[in-house]
C-alpha positions in Angstrom: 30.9 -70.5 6.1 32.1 -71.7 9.5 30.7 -75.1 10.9 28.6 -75.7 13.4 31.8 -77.4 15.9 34.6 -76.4 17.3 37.3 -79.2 18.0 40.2 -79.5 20.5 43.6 -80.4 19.3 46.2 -82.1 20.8 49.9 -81.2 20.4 50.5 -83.9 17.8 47.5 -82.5 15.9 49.3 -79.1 15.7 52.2 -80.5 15.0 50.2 -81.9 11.6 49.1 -78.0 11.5 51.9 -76.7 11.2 53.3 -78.8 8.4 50.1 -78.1 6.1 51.1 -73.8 7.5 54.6 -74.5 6.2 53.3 -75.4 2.4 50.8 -72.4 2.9 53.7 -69.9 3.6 55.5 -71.8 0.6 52.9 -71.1 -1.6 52.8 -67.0 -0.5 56.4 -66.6 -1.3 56.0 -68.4 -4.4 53.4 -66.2 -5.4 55.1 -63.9 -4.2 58.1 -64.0 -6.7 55.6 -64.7 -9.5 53.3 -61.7 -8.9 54.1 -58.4 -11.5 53.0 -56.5 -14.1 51.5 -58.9 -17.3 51.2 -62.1 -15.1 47.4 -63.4 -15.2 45.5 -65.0 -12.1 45.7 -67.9 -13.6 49.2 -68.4 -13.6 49.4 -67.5 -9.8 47.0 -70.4 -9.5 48.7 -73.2 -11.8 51.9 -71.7 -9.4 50.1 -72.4 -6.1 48.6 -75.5 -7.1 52.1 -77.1 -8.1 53.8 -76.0 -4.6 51.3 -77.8 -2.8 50.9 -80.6 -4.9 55.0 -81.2 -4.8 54.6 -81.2 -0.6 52.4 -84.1 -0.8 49.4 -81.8 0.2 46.0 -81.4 -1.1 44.6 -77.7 -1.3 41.8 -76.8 1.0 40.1 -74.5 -1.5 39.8 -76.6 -4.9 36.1 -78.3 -5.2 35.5 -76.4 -1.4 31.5 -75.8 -2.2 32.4 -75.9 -5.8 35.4 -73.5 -5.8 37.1 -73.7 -8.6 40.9 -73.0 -8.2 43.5 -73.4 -5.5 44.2 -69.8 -4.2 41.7 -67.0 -3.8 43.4 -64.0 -5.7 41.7 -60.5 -5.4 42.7 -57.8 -6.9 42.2 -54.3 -5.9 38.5 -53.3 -4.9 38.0 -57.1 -4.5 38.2 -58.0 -0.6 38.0 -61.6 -0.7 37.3 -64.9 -2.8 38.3 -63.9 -6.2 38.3 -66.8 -8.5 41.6 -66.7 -10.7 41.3 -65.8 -14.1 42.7 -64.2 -17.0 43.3 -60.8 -15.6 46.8 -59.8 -15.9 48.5 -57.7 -13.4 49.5 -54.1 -13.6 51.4 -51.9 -12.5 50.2 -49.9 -9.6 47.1 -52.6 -8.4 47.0 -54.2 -5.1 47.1 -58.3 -5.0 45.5 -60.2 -1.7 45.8 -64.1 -2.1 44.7 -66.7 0.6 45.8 -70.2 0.3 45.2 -73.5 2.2 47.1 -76.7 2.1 45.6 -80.0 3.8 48.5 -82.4 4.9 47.5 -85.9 6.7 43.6 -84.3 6.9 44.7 -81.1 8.9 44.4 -77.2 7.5 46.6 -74.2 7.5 45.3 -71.1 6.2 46.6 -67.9 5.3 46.4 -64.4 3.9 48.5 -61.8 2.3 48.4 -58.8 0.2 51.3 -57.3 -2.1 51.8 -53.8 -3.9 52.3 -54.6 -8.0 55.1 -52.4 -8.6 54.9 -48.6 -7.5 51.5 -48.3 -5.8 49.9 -45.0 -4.5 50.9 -43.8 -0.8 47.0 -44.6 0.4 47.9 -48.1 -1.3 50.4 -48.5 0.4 49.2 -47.8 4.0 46.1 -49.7 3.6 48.5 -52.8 2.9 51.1 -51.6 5.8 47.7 -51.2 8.3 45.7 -54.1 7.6 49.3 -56.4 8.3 49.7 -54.7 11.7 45.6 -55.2 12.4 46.3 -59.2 12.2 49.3 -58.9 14.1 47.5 -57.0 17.1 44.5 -59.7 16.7 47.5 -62.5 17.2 48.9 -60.6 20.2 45.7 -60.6 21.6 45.0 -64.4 21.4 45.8 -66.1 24.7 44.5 -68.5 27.0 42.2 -66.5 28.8 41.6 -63.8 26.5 38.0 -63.4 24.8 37.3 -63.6 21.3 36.3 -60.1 21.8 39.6 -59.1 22.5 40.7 -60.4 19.5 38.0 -58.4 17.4 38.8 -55.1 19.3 42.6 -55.4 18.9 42.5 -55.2 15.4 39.3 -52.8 14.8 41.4 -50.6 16.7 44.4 -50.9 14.3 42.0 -49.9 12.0 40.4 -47.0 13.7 42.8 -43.9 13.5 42.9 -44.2 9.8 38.9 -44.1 9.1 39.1 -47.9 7.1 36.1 -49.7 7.0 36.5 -53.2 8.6 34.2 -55.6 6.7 31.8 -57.6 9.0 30.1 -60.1 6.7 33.4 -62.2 6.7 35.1 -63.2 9.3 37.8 -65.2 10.7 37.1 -68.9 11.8 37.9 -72.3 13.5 40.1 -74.2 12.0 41.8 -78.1 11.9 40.1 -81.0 10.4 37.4 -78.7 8.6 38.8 -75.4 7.0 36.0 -73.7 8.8 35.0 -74.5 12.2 33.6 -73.2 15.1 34.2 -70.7 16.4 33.3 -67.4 14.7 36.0 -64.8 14.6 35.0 -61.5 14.1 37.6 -58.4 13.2 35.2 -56.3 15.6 34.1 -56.6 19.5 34.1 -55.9 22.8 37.2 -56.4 25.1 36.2 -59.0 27.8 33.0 -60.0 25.2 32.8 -63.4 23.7 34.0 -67.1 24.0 36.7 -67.7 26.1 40.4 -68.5 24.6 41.7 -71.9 25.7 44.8 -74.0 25.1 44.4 -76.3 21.6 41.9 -74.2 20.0 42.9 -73.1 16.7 41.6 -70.2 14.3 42.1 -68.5 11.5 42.3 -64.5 11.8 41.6 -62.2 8.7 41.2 -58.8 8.9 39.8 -57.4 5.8 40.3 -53.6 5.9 38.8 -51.1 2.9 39.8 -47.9 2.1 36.4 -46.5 2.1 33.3 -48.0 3.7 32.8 -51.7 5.0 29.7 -52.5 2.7 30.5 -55.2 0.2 28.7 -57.1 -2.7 28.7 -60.2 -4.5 29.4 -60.7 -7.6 27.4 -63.0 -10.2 29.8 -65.7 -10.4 28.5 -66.0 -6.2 32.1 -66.1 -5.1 34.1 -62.7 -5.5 33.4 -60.0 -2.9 33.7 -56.2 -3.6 33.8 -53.5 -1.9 30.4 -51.8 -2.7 32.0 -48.6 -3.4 35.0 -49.3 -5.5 37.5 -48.3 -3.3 40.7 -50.8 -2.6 40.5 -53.6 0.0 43.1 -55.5 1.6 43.3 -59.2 3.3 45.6 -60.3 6.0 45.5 -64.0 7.5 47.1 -66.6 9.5 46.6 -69.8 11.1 46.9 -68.9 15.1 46.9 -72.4 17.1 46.4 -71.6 21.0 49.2 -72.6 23.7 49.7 -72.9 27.3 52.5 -70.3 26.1 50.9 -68.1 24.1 49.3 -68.0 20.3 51.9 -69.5 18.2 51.1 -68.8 14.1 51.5 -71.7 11.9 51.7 -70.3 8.3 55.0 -69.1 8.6 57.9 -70.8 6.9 59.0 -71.3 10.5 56.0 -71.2 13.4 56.6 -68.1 15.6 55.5 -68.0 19.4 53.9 -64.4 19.5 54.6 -62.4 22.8 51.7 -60.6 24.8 50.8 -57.0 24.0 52.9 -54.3 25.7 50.5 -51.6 27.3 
């Protein structure tokens, strides 16, 4: 779904970014609170919607292509683009939910996904892994660096533990347009790919599965399963590039992320 242009930003723009990543991180630890056994989708929706609406923001996903709610939430085998509904959680599932805000025209983007109460050990992992699989892809973000370093960085997270790292979605570019240019895969070659440079932004979302990295698509021509049942999880965050380093935006508080230690 990524356009067909990538755009440079200026430090005011990500200034602007990082206000529409502060309502993004607002809305995860709403959700956050809200999300255990009995609540419905739905309810995590109405709750994401309100957050972003109180900030003066706009949400990137409502009416994006048609989608029909504020936050994607997927549940269990679902990897990503769950539409919210009346499922109510249990105890024991796994929760991803992504969530963009749009403040003054500008994106932020992010990704996270929670245990519902007591989940199983492999549960558990797969949520604890996929977290530290965005954070090596952040690391490896910097001026200089190549978006296959990004890609290898977190397929190597991923490696050890015999996941399967979905291919058919991907990170992005991001600012003015949810998805821009470029295309950023959670797979590559080190030294492979488009070169990093200061005021790019993009959006990197590892998707990890606990068994194979085929997927299907639902009927409803949003919601993404993993083709053989098994539990998926999403990590994401807005990454803007600086002269100092990747700096992530959807935190409550943007965080300048130091280079990988060999």
């Amino acid at each position: 779904m990524t356009g067909r242009f990538m755009t440079m930003k200026s430090a005011a723009d990500f200034e602007k970014m990082k206000v529409a990543g502060s309502v993004v991180a607002a809305v995860h630890a709403a959700v956050r609170r809200a999300a255990e056994p009995g609540v419905t989708m739905l309810e995590l929706d109405s709750i994401a919607h309100e957050v972003i609406r109180d900030a003066d923001c706009r949400p990137s996903f409502l009416g994006y292509h048609g989608f029909p709610a504020s936050i994607c939430s997927s549940p269990n085998e679902v990897i990503v683009h769950g539409i919210p509904n009346g499922y109510k959680l249990r105890e024991g599932d796994i929760l991803s939910i992504d969530a963009g805000a749009i403040y003054d025209g500008w994106h932020g983007d992010a990704a996270f996904t929670m245990a519902i109460g007591e989940v199983s050990a492999e549960a558990a992992q797969l949520i604890e892994v996929t977290e530290r699989g965005l954070w090596a892809g952040i690391a490896a973000a910097r001026p200089g660096n190549r978006l296959g370093d990004v890609g290898a960085a977190i397929s190597a997270v991923a490696a050890p533990h015999g996941y399967g790292v979905v291919r058919e979605y991907i990170g992005h570019g991001i600012g003015r347009q949810m998805h821009e240019a470029p295309d950023v895969p959670n797979y590559g070659k080190p030294g492979r790919g488009l070169k990093l440079k200061a005021g790019m932004a993009i959006a990197i979302e590892p998707m990890f599965n606990l068994g194979t990295a085929e997927t299907s698509v639902l009927e409803d021509g949003w919601t993404v399963i993993t083709q053989d049942g098994k539990l998926s999880a999403h990590f994401e965050h807005t990454v803007l590039i600086t002269d100092d380093g990747p700096v992530v935006s959807t935190l409550p508080e943007p965080k300048l992320v130091a280079a990988p230690t060999e």
